[in-house]
C-alpha positions as CSV (number, residue, x, y, z in Angstrom):
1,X,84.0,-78.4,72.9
2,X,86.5,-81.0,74.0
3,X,87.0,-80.2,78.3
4,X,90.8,-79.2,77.3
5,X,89.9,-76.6,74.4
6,X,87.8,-75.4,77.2
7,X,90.3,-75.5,79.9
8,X,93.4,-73.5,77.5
9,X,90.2,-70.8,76.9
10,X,89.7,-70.6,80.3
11,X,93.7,-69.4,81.0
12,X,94.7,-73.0,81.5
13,X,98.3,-73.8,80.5
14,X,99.8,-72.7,77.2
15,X,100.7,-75.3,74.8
16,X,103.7,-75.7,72.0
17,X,102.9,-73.7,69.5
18,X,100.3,-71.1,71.1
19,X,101.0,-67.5,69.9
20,X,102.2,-64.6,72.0
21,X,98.7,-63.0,71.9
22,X,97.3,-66.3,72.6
23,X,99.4,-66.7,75.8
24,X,98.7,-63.1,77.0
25,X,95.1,-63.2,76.9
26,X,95.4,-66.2,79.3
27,X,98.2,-64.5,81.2
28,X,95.4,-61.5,81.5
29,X,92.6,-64.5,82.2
30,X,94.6,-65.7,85.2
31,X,96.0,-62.5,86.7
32,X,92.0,-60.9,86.4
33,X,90.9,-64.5,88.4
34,X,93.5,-64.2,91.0
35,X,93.0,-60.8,91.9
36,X,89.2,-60.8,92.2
37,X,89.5,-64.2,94.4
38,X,92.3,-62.6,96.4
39,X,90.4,-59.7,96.7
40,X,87.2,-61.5,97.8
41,X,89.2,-63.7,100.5
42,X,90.7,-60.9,101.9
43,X,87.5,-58.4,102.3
44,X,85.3,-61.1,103.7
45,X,88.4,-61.7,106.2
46,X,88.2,-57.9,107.0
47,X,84.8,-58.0,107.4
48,X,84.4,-61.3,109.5
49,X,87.1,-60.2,112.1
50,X,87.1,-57.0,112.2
51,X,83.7,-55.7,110.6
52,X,85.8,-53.4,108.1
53,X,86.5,-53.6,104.3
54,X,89.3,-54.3,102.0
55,X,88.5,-50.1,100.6
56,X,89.0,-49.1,104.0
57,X,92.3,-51.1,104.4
58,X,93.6,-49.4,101.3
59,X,92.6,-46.0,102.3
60,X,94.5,-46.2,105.7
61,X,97.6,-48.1,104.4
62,X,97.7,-45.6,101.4
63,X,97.8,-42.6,104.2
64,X,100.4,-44.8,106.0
65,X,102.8,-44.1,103.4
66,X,102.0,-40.5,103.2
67,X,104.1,-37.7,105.5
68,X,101.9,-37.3,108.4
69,X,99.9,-40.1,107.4
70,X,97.6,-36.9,105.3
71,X,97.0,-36.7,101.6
72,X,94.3,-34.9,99.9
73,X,91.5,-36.1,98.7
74,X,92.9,-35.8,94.7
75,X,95.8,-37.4,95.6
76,X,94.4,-40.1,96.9
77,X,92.0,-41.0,94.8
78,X,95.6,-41.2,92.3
79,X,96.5,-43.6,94.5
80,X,93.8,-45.6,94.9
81,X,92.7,-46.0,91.5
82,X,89.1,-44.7,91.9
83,X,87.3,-42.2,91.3
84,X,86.8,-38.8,93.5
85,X,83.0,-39.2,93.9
86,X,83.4,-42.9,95.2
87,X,86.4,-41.5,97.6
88,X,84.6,-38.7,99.1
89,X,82.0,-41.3,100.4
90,X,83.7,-44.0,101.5
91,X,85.7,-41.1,103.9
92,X,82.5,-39.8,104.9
93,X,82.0,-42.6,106.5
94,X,84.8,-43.6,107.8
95,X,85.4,-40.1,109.1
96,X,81.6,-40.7,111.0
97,X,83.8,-43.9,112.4
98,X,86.4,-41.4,113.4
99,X,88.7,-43.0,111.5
100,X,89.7,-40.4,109.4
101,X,89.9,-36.3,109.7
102,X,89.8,-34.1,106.9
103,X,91.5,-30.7,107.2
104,X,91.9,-27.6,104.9
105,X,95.3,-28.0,103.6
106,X,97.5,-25.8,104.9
107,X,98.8,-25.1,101.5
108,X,95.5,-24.2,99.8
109,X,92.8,-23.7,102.0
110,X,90.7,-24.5,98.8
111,X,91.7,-28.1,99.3
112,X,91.0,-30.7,102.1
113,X,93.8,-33.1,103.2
114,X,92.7,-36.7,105.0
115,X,94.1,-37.8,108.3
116,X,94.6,-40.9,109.9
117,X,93.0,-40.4,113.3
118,X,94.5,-42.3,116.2
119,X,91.5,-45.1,116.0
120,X,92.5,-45.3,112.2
121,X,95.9,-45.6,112.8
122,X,95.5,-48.5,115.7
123,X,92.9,-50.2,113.5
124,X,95.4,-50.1,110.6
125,X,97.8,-51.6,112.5
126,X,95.6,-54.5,113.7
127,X,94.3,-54.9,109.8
128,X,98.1,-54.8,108.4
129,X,99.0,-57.7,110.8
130,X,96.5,-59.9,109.7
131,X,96.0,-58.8,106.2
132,X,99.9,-60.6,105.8
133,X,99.4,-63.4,107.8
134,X,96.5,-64.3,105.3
135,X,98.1,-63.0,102.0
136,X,100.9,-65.1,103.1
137,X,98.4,-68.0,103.5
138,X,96.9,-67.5,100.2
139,X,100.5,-67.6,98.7
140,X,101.7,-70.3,100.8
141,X,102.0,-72.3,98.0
142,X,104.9,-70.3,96.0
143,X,108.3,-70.7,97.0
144,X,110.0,-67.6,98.2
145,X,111.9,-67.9,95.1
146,X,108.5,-68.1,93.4
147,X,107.5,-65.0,94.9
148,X,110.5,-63.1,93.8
149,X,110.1,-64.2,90.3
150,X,105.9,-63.2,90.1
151,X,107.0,-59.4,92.0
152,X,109.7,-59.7,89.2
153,X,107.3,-59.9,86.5
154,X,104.6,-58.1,88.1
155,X,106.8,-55.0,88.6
156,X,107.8,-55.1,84.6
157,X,104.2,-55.0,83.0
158,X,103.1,-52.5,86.0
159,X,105.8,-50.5,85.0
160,X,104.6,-50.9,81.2
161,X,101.3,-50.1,81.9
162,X,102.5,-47.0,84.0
163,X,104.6,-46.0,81.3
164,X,101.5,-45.9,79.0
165,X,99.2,-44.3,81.0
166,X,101.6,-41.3,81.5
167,X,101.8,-41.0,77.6
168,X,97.5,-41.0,78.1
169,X,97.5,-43.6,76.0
170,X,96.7,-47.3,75.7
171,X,99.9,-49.3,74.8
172,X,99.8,-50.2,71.4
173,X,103.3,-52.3,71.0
């Protein structure tokens, strides 16, 4: 295989003439690449300076957001795209860290609610700072008006995507 057949199969550039289907499978090629190497950059970051993960970072930044910096466990596990089973181990043990709290919800006592803790919160804040000084290394490269244009077209097939799963449904278009 000549080293340019292999390149375009490998989600190198598109060429005159390639179909749509061609050019999203290498749009799917790239986007898969960069977010595993992203993903590995940033958790052996986390874990060099401050001993933590990337799943940890997500759980505290998704509480972050939430009122009271609580959620329960169902919600998010929605949020972070994984399952229950994984979720309710990863806060055991950061809730052995004292990281995290978990609660009844004083809603439904049936159901636990998750709480930044005030060591969860300060290491989140230390995490946040440096996860963007590196993210904005890694994207250093892109203009701002780069930037803008990917979050542009990032936003439109996540909202796709969204749109599809809601239907519970793969898209089909």
């Amino acid at each position: 295989m000549r080293s340019s057949a292999r390149r375009r199969e490998a989600g190198g550039p598109p060429k005159a003439g390639d179909t749509h289907s061609k050019n999203a499978l290498r749009a799917w090629i790239q986007l898969t690449k960069c977010a595993k190497r992203i993903e590995g950059h940033v958790n052996r970051r986390f874990a060099d300076a401050h001993g933590t993960s990337l799943s940890r970072f997500d759980v505290l930044a998704n509480l972050e957001r939430c009122a009271g910096h609580a959620a329960g466990v169902t919600e998010l596990s929605r949020m972070l795209l994984a399952s229950q089973g994984n979720i309710t181990r990863l806060l055991d043990r950061m809730e052995q860290d004292r990281l995290v709290r978990r609660r009844p919800d004083p809603r439904d006592g049936r159901v636990s609610q998750v709480q930044t803790t005030r060591a969860g919160e300060a290491l989140f804040a230390r995490l946040a700072r440096d996860h963007e000084g590196w993210t904005d290394s890694v994207f250093g490269l892109l203009s701002n008006d780069d930037l803008e244009q990917l979050i542009g077209l990032l936003g439109k097939l996540r909202r796709r995507l969204d749109g599809a799963a809601l239907q519970g449904r793969p898209d089909q278009s």
